[in-house]
N, C-alpha and C positions, 0 to 999 in steps of 0.2 A: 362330663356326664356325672351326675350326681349319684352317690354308692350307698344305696340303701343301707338301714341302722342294722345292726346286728341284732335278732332277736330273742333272746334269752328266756328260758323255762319261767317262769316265776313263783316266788313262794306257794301260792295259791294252787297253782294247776301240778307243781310236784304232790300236797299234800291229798288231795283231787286224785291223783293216780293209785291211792291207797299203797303203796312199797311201802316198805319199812324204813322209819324216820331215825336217825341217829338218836343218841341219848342226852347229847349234850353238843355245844359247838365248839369247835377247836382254834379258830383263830386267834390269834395275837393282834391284829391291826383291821381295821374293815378291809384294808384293801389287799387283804390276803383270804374274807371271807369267799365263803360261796354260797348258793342258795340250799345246800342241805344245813349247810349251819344253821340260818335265819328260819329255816322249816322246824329243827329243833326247836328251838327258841319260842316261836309260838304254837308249836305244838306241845311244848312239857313245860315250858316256864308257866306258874300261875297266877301272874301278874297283869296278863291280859284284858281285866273286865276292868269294861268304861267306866273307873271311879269322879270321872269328871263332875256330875251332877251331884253326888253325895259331897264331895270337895265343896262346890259350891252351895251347898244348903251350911256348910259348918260356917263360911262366909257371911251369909247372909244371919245365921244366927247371932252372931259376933255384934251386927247390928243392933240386936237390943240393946245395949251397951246404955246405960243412963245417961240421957242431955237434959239436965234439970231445966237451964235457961229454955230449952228447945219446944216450939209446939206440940211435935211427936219424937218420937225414938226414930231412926235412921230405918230400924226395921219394919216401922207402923206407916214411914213412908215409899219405902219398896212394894209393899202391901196394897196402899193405897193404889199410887202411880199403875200396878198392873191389874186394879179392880176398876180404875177409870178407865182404862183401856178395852176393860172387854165391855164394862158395860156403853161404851161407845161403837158398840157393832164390830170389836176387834176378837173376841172370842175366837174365830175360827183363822185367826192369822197367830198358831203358836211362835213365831218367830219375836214377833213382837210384844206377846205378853211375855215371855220368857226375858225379852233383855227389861222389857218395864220392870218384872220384878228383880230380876239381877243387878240392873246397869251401875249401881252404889256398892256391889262389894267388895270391891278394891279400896274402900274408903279407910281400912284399918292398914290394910297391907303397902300403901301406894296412895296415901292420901291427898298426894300433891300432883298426883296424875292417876286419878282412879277410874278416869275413864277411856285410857288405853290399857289399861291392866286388865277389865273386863272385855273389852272390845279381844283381845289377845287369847283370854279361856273361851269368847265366843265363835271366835271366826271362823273355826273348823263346822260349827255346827247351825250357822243361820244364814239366808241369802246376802248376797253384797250390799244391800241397801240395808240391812239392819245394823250389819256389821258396823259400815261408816256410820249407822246413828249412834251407838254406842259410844263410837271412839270418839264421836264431835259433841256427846251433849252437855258435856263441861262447860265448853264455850258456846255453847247454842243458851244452856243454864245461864249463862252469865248476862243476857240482856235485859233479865231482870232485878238482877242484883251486883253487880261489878260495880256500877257507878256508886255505890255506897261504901266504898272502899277507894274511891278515888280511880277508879281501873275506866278501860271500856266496853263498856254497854254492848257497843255496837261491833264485836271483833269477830259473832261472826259473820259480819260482812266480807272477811277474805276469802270464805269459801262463796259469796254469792253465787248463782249460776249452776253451781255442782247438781248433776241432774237429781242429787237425792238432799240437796237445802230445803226442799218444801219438806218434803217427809219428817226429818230431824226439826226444823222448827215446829210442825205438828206437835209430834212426840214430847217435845219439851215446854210449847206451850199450853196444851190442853191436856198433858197428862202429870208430865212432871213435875212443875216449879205450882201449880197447883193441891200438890198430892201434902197438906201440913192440915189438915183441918182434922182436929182432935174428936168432933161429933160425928166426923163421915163415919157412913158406913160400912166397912174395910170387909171382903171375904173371907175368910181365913187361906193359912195357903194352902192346906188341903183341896180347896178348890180347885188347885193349880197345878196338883202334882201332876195330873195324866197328861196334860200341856208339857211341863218341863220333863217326861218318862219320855214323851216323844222325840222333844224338839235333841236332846240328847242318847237316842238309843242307839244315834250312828253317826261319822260325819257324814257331810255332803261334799267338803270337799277333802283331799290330802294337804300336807304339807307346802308340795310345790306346786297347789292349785296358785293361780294368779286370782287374787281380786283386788279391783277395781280401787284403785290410787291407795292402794298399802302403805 
């Protein structure tokens, strides 16, 4: 017979009970914590507010970065990439203006894998299908340009099939690998903040959420 979980108070519903919260936590090792510790802790620490999206704007700033050779700045193409997007009727999907404009900035931090680097600051906070476009459009990018480096064009062909390959090639071929044109007409990102204020005011999932082939 199967012995149901033991169910434990949690942070939440102790702080919820309005009692009075300790000042500080006492433990030595997690596995001596309890949950009036961890009440403390986000009750008096004030380290608490979601600097994620600020973090990420210093990111994407970074992208100005001068590419003399280059047709735009790295940041005129985040810009671009999430102004083709909305104005492709994607305006009202902030999941995916949000990685259009983000998906490059891990390009200073993580340049040789920048796009699990952002796939990583985004997971917490966009459905499972944007997530994996993130983390795939490196090699999704690359069917336009790999073969000029001697590489393959065609790799990602490995993921064929993945019920979100259409979506990710979408993304990267009508928004992305298009997004270099020095006459387009670019938004500014001001346009964008109340999309990226959303898409990060909270996660959607935790830590030990599962999504889909991690």
């Amino acid at each position: 017979m199967a012995v149901a979980a033991e169910r434990h108070m949690t942070v939440d519903e102790l702080i919820a009970e309005g009692g009075p919260i300790k000042a500080k936590a006492t433990f030595r090792s997690f596995d001596e914590s309890t949950v009036e510790d961890f009440a403390a802790m986000q009750l008096h620490n004030d380290d608490t507010r979601n600097q994620v999206l600020e973090l990420c704007l210093e990111h994407l700033e970074k992208l100005k970065h001068p590419q003399p050779a280059s047709p735009v700045t790295r940041y005129e193409h985040s810009l671009q990439t999430a102004t083709r997007a909305w104005r492709d009727g994607r305006d009202g999907d902030d999941d995916i203006i949000a990685a259009a404009l983000l998906h490059d900035i891990g390009d200073f931090f993580s340049p040789h894998n920048h796009a699990e680097f952002c796939a990583a600051i985004m997971k917490p906070y966009v459905r499972p299908e944007v997530y994996w476009i993130v983390k795939h459009h490196e090699m999704f990018q690359g069917y336009h340009f790999f073969h000029h480096f001697g590489g393959n064009r065609n790799a990602r062909d490995k993921v064929r099939g993945h019920p979100h390959f259409e979506a990710c090639r979408q993304f990267c071929d009508d928004y992305d690998q298009t997004a270099f044109d020095p006459s387009f007409d670019t938004m500014p990102l001001e346009a964008f903040m109340p999309t990226l204020q959303r898409v990060f005011e909270k996660p959607k999932r935790e830590v030990y959420d599962k999504v889909q082939d991690d």
